[in-house]
DRENGUTI-388446 format. One record per residue (C-alpha): residue in three letters; x, y, z. Coordinates in pm, 1 decimal, padded with zeros to 6 digits, always signed. Last residue first. Layout:
% residues N
R  residuo         X         Y         Z
R      ALA         X         Y         Z
...
END
This chain:
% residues 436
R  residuo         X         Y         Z
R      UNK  -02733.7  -02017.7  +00060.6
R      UNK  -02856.6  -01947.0  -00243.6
R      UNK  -03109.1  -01801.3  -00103.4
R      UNK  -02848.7  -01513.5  -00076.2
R      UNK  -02974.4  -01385.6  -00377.1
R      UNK  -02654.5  -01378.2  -00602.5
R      UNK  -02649.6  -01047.1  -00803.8
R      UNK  -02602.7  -00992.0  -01195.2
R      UNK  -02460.8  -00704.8  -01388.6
R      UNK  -02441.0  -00879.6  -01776.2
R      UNK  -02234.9  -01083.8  -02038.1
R      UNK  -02371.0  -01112.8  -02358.3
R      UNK  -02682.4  -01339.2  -02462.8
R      UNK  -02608.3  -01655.7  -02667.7
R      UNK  -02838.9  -01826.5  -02425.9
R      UNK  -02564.2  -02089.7  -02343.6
R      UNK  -02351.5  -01775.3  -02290.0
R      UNK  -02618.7  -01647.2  -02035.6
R      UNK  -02630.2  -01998.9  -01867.8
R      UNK  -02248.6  -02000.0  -01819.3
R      UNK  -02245.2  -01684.6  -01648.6
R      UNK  -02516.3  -01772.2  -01405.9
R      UNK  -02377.1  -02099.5  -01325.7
R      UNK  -02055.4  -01950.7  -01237.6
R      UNK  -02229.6  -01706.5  -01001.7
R      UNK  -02438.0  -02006.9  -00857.8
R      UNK  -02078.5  -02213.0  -00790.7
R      UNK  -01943.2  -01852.2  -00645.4
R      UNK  -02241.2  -01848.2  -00384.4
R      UNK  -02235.1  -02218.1  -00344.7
R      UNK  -01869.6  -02236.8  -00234.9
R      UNK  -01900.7  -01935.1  +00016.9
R      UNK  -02138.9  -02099.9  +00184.7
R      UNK  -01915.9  -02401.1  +00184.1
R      UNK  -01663.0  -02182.9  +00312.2
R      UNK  -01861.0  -01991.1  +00614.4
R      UNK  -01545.3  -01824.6  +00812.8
R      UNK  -01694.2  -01489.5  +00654.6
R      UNK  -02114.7  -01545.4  +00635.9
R      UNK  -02081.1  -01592.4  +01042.7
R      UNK  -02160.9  -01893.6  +01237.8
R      UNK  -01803.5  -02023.5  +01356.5
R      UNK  -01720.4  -01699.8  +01422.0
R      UNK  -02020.5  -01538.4  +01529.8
R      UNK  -01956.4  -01610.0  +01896.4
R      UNK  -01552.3  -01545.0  +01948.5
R      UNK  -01655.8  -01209.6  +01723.5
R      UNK  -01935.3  -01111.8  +01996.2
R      UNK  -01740.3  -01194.6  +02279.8
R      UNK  -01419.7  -00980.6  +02137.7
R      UNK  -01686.8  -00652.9  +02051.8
R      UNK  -01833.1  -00756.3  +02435.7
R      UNK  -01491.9  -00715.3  +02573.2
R      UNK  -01464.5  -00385.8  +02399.2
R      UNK  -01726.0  -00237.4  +02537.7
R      UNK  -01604.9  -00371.6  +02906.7
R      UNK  -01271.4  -00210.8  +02849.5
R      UNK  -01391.4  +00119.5  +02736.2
R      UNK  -01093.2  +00374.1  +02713.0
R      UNK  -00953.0  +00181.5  +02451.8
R      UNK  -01298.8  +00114.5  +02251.5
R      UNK  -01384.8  +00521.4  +02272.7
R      UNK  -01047.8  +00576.2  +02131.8
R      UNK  -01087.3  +00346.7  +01828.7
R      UNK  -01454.7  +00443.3  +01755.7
R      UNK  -01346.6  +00858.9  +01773.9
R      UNK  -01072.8  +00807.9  +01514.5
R      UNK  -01320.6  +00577.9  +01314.2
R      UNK  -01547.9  +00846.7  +01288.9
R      UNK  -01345.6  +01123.9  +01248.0
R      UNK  -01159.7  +00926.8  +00973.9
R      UNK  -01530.3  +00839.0  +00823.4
R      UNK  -01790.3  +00602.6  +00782.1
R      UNK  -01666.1  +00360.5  +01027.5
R      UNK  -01710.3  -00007.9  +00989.3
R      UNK  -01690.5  -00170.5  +01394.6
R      UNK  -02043.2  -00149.2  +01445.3
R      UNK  -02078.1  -00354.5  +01139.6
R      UNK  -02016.7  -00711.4  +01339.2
R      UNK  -02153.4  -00966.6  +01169.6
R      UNK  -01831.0  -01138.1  +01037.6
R      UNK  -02002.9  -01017.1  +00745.1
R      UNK  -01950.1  -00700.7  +00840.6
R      UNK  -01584.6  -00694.1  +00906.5
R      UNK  -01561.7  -00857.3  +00558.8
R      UNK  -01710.7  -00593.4  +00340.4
R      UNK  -01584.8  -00306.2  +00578.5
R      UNK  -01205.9  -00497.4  +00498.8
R      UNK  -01253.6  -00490.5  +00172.5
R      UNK  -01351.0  -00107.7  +00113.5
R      UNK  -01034.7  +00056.5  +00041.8
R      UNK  -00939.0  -00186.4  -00220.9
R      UNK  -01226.7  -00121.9  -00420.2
R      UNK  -01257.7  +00270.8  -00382.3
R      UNK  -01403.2  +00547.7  -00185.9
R      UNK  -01295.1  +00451.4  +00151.6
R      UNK  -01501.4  +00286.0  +00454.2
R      UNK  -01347.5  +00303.0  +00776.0
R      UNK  -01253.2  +00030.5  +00961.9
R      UNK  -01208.6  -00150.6  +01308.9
R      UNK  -01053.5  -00500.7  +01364.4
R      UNK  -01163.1  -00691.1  +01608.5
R      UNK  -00906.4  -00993.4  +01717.1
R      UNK  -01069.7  -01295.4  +01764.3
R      UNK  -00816.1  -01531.2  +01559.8
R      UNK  -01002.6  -01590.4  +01267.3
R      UNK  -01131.8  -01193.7  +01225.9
R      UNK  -00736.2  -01079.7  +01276.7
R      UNK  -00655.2  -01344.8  +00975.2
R      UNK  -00912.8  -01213.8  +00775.5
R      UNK  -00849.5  -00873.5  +00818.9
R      UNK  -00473.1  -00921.1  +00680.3
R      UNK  -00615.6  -01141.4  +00378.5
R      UNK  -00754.6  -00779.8  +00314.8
R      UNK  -00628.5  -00465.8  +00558.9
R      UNK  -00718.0  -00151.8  +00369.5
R      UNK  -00597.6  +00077.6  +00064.0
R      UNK  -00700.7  +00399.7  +00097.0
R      UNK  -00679.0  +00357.5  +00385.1
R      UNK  -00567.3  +00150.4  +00685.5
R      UNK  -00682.6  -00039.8  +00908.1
R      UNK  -00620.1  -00056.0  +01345.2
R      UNK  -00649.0  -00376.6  +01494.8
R      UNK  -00756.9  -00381.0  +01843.3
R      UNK  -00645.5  -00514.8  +02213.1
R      UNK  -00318.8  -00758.3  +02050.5
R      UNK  -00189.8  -01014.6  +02243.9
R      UNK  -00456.9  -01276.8  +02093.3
R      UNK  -00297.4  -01142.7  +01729.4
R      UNK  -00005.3  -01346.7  +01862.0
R      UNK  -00210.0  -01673.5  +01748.4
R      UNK  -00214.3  -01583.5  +01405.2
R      UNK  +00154.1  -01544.1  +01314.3
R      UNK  +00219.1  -01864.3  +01501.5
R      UNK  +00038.2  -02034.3  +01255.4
R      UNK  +00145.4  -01866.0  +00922.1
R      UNK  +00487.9  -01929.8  +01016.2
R      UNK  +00678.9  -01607.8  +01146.2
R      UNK  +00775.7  -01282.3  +01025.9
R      UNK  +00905.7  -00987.8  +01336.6
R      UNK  +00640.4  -00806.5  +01506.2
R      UNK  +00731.4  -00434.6  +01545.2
R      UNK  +00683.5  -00261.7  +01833.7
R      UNK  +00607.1  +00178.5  +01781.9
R      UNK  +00628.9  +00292.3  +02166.5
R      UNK  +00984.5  +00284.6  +02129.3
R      UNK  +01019.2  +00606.7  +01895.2
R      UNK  +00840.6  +00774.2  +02177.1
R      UNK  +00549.4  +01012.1  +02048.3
R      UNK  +00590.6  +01358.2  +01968.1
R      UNK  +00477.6  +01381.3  +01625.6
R      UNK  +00823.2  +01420.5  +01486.9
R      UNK  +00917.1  +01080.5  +01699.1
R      UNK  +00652.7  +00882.1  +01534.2
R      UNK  +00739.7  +00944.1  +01192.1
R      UNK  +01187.8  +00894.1  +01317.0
R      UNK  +00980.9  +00556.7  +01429.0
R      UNK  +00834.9  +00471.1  +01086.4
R      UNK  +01121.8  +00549.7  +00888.0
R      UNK  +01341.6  +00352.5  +01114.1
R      UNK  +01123.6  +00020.3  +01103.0
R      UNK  +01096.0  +00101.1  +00748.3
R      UNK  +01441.2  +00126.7  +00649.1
R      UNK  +01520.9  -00212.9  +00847.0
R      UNK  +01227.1  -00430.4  +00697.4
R      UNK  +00893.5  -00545.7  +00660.9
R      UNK  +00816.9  -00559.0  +01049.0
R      UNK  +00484.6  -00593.2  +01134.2
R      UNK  +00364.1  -00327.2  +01413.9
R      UNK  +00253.0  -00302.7  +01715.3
R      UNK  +00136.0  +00044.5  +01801.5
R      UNK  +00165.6  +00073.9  +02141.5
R      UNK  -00035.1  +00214.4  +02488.5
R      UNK  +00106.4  +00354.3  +02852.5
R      UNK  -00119.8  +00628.3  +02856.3
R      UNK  -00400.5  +00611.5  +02534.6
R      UNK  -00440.4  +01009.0  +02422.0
R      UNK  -00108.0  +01056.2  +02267.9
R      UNK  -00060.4  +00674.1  +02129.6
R      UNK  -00422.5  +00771.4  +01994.2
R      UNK  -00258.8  +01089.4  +01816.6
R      UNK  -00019.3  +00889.7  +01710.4
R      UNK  -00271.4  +00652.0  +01496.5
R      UNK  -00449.4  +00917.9  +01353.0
R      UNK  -00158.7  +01070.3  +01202.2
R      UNK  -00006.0  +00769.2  +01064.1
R      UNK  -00358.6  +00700.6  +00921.6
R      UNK  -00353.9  +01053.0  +00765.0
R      UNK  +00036.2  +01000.9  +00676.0
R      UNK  -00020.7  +00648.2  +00457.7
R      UNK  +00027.6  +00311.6  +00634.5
R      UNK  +00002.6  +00026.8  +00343.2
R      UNK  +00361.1  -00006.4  +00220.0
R      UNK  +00385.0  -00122.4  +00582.7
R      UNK  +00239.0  -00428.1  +00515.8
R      UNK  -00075.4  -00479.1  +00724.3
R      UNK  -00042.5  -00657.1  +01063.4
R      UNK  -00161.8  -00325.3  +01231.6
R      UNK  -00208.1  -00330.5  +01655.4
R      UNK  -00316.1  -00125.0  +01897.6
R      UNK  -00203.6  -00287.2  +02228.7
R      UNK  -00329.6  -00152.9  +02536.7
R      UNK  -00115.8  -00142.8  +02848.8
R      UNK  +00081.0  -00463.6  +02992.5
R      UNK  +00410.4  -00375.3  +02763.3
R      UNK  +00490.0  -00569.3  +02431.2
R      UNK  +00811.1  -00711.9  +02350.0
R      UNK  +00664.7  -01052.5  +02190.6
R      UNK  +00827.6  -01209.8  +02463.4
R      UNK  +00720.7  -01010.3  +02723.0
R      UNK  +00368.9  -01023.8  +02620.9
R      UNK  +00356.3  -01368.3  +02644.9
R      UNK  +00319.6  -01595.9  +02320.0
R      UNK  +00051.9  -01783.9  +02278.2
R      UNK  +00051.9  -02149.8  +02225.7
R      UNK  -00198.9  -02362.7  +02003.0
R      UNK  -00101.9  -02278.8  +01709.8
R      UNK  -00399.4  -02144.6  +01466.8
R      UNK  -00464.2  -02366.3  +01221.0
R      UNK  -00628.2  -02275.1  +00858.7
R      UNK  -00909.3  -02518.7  +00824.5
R      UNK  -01276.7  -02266.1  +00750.3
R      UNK  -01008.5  -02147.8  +00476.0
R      UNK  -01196.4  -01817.0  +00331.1
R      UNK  -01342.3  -01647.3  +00083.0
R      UNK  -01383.5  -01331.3  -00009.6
R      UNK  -01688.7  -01129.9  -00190.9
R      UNK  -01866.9  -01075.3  +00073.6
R      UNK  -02267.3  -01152.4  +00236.3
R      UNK  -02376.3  -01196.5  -00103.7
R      UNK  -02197.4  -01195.3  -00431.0
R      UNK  -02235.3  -00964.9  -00702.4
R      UNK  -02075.3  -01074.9  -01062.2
R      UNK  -02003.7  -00745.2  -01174.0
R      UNK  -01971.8  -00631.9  -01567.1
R      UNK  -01596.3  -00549.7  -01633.4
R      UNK  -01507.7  -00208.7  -01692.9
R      UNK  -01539.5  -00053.8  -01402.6
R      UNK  -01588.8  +00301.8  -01280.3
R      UNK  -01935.1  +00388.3  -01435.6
R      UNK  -02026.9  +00123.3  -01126.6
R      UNK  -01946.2  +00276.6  -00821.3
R      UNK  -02291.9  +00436.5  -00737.3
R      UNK  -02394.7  +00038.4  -00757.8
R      UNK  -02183.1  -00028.1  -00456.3
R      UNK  -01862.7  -00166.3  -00529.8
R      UNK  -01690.8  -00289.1  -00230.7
R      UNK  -02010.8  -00341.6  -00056.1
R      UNK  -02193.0  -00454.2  -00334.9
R      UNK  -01993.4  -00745.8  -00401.7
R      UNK  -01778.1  -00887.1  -00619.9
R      UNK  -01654.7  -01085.1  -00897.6
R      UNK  -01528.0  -00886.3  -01214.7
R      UNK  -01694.5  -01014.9  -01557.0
R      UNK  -01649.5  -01043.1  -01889.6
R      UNK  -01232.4  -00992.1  -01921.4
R      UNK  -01183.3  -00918.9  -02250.0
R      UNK  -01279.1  -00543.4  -02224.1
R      UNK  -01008.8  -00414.7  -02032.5
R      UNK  -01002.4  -00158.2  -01755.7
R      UNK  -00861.0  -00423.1  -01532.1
R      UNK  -01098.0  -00309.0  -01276.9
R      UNK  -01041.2  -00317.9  -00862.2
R      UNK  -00870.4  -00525.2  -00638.2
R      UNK  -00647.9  -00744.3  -00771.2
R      UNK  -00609.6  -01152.9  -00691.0
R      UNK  -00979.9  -01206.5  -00544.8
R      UNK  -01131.5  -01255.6  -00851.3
R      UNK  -01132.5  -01203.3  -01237.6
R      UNK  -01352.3  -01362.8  -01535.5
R      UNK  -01378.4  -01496.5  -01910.6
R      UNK  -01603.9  -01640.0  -02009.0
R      UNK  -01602.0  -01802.4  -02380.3
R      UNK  -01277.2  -01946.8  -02307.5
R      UNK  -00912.7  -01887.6  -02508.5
R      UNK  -00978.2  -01543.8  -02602.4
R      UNK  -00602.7  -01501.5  -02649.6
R      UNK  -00561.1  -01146.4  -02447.1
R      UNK  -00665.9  -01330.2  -02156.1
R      UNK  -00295.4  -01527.4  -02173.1
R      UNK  -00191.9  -01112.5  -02067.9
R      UNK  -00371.2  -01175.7  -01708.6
R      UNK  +00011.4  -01299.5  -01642.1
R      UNK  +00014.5  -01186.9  -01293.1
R      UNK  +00399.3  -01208.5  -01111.3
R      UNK  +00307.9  -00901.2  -00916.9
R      UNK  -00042.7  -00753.5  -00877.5
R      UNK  -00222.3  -00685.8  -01229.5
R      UNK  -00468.1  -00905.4  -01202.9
R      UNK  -00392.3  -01225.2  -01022.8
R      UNK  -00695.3  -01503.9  -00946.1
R      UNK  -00756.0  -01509.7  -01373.6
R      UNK  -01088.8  -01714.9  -01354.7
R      UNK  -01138.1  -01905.3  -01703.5
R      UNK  -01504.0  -02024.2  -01760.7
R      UNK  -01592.2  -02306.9  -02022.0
R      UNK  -01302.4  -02478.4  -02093.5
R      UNK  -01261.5  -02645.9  -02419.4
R      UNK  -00920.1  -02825.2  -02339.0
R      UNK  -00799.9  -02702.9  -02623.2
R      UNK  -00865.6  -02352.3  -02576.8
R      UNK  -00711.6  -02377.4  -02184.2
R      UNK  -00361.9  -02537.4  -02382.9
R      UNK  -00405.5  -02288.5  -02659.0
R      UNK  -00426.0  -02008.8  -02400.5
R      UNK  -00150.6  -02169.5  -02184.8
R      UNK  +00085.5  -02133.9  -02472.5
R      UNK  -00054.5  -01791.5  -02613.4
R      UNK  +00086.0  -01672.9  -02268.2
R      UNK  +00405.3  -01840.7  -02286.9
R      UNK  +00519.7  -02177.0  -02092.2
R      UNK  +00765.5  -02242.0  -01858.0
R      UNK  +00531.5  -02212.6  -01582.4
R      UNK  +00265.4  -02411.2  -01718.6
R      UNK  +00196.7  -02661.1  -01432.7
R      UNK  -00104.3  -02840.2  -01496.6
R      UNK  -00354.3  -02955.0  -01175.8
R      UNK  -00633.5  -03166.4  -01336.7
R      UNK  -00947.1  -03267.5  -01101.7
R      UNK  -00855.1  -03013.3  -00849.2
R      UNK  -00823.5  -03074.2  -00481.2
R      UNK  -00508.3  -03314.6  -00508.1
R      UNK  -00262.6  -03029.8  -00639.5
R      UNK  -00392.4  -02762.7  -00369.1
R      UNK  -00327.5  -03002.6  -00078.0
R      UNK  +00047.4  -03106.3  -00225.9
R      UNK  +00098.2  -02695.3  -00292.0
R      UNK  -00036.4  -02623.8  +00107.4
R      UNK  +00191.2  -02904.1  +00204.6
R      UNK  +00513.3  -02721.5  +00102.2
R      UNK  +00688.9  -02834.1  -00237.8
R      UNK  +00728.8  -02449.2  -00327.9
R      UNK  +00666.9  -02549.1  -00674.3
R      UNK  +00717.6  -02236.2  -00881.8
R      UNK  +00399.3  -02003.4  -00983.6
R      UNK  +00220.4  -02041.7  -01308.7
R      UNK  -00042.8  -02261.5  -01256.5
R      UNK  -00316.2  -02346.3  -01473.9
R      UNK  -00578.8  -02532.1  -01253.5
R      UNK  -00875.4  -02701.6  -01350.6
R      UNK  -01161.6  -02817.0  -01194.5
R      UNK  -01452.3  -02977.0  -01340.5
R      UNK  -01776.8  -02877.8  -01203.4
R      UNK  -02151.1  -02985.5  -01191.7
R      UNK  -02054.0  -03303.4  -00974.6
R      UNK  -01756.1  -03220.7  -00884.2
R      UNK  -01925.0  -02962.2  -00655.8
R      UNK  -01627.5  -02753.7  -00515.0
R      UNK  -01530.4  -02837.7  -00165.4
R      UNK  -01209.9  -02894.9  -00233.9
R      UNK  -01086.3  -02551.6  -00488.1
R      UNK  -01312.2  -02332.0  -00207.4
R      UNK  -01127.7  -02483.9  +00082.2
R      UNK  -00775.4  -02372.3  -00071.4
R      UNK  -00902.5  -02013.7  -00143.7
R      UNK  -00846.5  -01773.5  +00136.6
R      UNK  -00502.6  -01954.3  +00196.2
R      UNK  -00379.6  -02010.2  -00119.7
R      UNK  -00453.8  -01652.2  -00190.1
R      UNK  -00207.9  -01596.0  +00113.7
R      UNK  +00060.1  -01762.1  -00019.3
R      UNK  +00207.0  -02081.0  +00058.4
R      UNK  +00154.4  -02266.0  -00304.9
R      UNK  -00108.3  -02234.8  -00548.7
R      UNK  -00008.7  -01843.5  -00611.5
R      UNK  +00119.6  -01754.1  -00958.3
R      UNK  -00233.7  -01821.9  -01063.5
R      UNK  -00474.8  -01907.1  -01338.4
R      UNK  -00833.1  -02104.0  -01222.2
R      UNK  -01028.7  -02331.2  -01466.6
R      UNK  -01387.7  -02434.5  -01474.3
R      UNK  -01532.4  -02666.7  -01656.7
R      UNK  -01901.1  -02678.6  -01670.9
R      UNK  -01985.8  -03053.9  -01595.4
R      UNK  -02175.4  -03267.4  -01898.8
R      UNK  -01972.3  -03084.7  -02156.0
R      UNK  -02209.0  -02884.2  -02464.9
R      UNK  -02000.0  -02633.4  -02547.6
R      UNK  -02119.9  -02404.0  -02742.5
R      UNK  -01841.9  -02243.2  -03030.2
R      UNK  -01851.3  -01871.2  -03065.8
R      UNK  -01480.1  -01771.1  -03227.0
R      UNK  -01266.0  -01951.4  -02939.2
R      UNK  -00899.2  -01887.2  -02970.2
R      UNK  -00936.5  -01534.4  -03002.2
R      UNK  -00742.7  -01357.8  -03326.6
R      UNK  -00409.4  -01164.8  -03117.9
R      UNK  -00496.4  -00836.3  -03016.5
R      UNK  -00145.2  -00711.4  -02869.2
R      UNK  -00187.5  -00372.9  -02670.4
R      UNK  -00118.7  -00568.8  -02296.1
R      UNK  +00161.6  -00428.4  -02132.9
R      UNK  +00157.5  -00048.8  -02234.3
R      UNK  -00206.3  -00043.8  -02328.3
R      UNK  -00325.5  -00255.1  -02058.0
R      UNK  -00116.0  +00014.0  -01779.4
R      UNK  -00283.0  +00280.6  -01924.8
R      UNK  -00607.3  +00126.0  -01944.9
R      UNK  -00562.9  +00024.1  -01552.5
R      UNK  -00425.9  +00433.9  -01453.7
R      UNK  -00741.6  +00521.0  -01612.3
R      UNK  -00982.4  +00302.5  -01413.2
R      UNK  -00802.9  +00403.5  -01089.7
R      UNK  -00805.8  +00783.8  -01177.4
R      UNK  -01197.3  +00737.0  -01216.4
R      UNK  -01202.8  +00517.6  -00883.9
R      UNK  -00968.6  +00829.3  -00683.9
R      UNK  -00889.6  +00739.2  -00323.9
R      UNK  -00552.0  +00647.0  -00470.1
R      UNK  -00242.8  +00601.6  -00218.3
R      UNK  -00220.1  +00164.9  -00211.4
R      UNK  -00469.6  +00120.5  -00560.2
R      UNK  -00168.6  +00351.3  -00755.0
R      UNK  +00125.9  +00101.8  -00643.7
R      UNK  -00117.0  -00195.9  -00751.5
R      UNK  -00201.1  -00022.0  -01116.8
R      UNK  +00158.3  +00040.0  -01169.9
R      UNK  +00296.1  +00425.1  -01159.2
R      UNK  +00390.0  +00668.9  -01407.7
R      UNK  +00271.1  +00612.3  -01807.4
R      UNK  +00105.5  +00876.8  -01933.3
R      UNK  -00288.3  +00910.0  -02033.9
R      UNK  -00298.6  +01300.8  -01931.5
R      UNK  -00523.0  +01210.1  -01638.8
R      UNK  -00254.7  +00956.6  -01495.9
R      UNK  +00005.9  +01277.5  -01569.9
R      UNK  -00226.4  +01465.7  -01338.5
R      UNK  -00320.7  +01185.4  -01100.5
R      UNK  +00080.1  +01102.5  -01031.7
R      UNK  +00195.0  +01453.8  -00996.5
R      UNK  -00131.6  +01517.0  -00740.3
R      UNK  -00010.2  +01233.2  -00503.2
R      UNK  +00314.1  +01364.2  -00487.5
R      UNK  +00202.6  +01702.0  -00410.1
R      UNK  -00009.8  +01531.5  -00110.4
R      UNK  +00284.6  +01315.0  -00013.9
END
C-alpha cells in the first residue's frame, strides 16, 4: 500500500491522469496532492469553457433564490443530513429550488423532499447546458452543487455560468480545484486557516460544523439482542464505515486492541463477499481470530441505527473518516472516537464529534487515539459517562440542532448575495455564531 500510494502521488505530481478525486480523498493525507489530483481530474472532464449564461446582470427578486443540484433527493444519505434544512428554510427571504438529477425512487423521503421546495424540477434527461439555461432562465441567484466529484455528480452544468454564485456543500469533501465555483462551505475545523493555499474556492465558514442534520430521522424502536446480531457479551468495537474506508494503519490499530481487549470484536458492515474474506484472512495474519471480525449485514435506515445501541465504541478511520456514518452513531448514543487527519475528509468526523460537545473523544494522533480507545474499554465507568454525556447533549448540541443549522447557511447565503449586490468578488468569510 505504501508503494502504491507513492505511484499515485508521483504521477499526480507529474499532472497525469491515475485515480478519481473520491478514490484519492479515501488513501491521501496529502491537501497539495488533493488540489492537484482535482485540476487534473477538471481538465480531463471538465476543459470546455462555454460563454457564461449570466454576463453581470443584478437581480433585483424580492426573495434570493436559491437552487440546490443533486443526484441524491431520494433515500440517500445526503437526503438524510439535508431534508430538514430544504423545510425549514425561510420562505420568506428564500425561494427554493431544486434541480434534480437522480431517478425517482418513489420512497417517502423523495415525496417529503418534493413538497419542501417551492419548485422541485426533474432534469434527469437533460444535458448540462440544459439545466444551465433552465437555472439561467429562471434568474437564480445562488446555485449549490450538493455532489462534487463523487459518483453520478454533474458539477460540469457549473461550467455554463448559469448564476452569479456559484457554490459547493456537503456532497465532496474537499476543493474542486476550479475557479467557477465561488465558494466552498465549511468550517474551520475541517479547514483551518493553515489549510487554506490548498483550495481553490473561497470558504464560506460556518460555526459549530459544517453538516447538517435531520433533527426527524427515526430510530426503530426495538433493539436487536446480541445474539441475534451475532455478537458475544464482551466489548463491541464497532465501524459502520464502508469498508473502502479501513486502510492498514487503522487495520493495525484496530487488531492490536482485539489483542489487548479479552473476549472483544470488531463489528463490522458488510459490503460484500471479497471483503468480508479480505478483511478476516487481514485479521488472521495479525494473529487475531478470523471470527472475532462480525459483520453487520444492510438493513433499513431505521433498524440500521438502533443496533449501534449494541455497539461499546465506534472506531474512525483515516485518512478519510466516518461522515453521514458519525452522524448516525452521534443520533443513536453511540461515541465515536477520532483522530484528526491532515485533510478535508479526514477531519469531518472531529468537526462533528465536537459539536456534539464532546472533544475529549477527537484525538490528535494514532498514538493518541490508540491509547483513548483502550483506556475507554478497560474503563467501564469512563465510558458510561462519554454515553451519559452524548444521551444529554443530544437534543441540545450544535449537531442534532437543524434550525440552527438553517440560520447559519441562510446568513452564509446572505453574505454571498450581498457581496455580488456590492459588485465586489467573492471572499473568505465566517458566520459569528450570533447568528444563532
Amino acid at each position: 500500500m505504501p508503494e502504491e500510494r507513492s505511484a499515485i502521488a508521483a504521477d499526480i505530481e507529474a499532472g497525469l491522469f491515475v485515480i478519481d478525486p473520491t478514490g484519492h480523498a479515501v488513501i491521501s493525507y496529502s491537501l497539495e496532492d488533493q488540489l492537484q489530483c482535482a485540476r487534473i481530474w477538471a481538465r480531463d472532464k471538465y476543459s470546455a469553457t462555454p460563454p457564461p449564461l449570466w454576463t453581470g446582470q443584478r437581480y433585483r427578486h424580492e426573495r434570493i433564490r436559491l437552487a440546490y443540484t443533486s443526484a441524491d433527493f431520494r433515500t440517500h444519505a445526503t437526503a438524510f443530513l439535508m431534508a430538514g434544512i430544504f423545510e425549514l428554510h425561510d420562505k420568506s427571504r428564500f425561494e427554493t429550488v431544486a434541480m434534480s438529477y437522480s431517478t425517482d425512487d418513489r420512497s417517502p423521503m423523495r415525496a417529503r423532499l418534493e413538497a419542501a421546495f417551492d419548485r422541485f424540477i426533474d432534469v434527469r434527461n437533460k444535458s448540462d447546458a440544459d439545466v444551465a439555461r433552465l437555472l439561467r432562465d429562471a434568474e437564480i441567484d445562488i446555485a449549490v452543487d450538493l455532489k462534487g466529484y463523487t459518483a453520478e455528480g454533474r458539477p460540469g452544468l457549473f461550467l455554463h455560468r448559469s448564476a452569479p454564485v456559484q457554490a459547493h456543500y456537503l456532497g465532496f469533501p474537499g476543493t474542486l480545484g476550479v475557479d467557477y465555483f465561488d465558494y466552498l462551505i465549511a468550517d474551520p475545523t475541517v479547514i483551518p486557516e493553515t489549510h487554506r493555499p490548498h483550495y481553490a474556492e473561497k470558504i464560506a465558514y460556518l460555526p459549530d460544523t459544517y453538516q447538517c442534520n435531520d433533527r426527524q430521522r427515526r430510530v426503530a424502536e426495538r433493539v436487536p439482542t446480541r445474539v441475534e446480531a451475532d455478537l458475544p457479551p464482551g466489548f463491541v468495537f464497532c465501524c459502520f464505515n464502508n469498508n473502502h474506508k479501513i486502510m492498514p494503519e487503522m487495520f493495525d490499530i484496530w487488531m492490536r486492541l482485539l489483542q489487548a481487549i479479552d473476549g472483544s470484536v470488531l463489528w463490522l458492515l458488510q459490503d460484500n463477499a471479497a471483503a468480508v474474506r479480505n478483511l478476516r484472512s487481514e485479521a488472521k495474519a495479525r494473529g487475531i481470530a478470523p471470527d472475532r471480525l462480525v459483520f453487520a449485514p444492510r438493513t433499513d435506515p431505521a433498524s440500521h441505527l438502533a443496533r449501534h445501541r449494541l455497539a461499546d465504541l465506534f472506531l474512525d478511520t483515516l485518512p478519510y473518516n466516518a461522515h453521514t456514518t458519525a452522524s448516525d452513531a452521534l443520533w443513536a448514543g453511540l461515541p465515536v472516537l477520532t483522530v484528526l487527519g491532515s485533510t478535508f475528509a479526514g477531519r469531518v468526523a472531529g468537526s462533528l464529534v465536537r459539536a456534539a460537545g464532546l472533544p475529549e473523544l477527537v484525538a490528535s494522533s494514532l498514538e493518541g487515539y490508540e491509547s483513548l480507545a483502550l483506556n475507554l474499554a478497560r474503563e467501564p465507568r469512563r465510558l458510561a459517562a462519554v454515553k451519559a454525556k452524548l444521551r444529554e447533549n443530544r437534543d441540545v448540541c450544535a449537531l442534532f440542532d437543524t434550525a440552527r443549522m438553517t440560520r447559519s447557511l441562510e446568513a452564509a447565503y446572505t453574505m454571498m448575495w450581498e457581496r455580488y449586490q456590492r459588485g465586489l468578488p467573492p471572499a473568505d468569510f465566517a458566520i459569528d455564531s450570533a447568528v444563532q
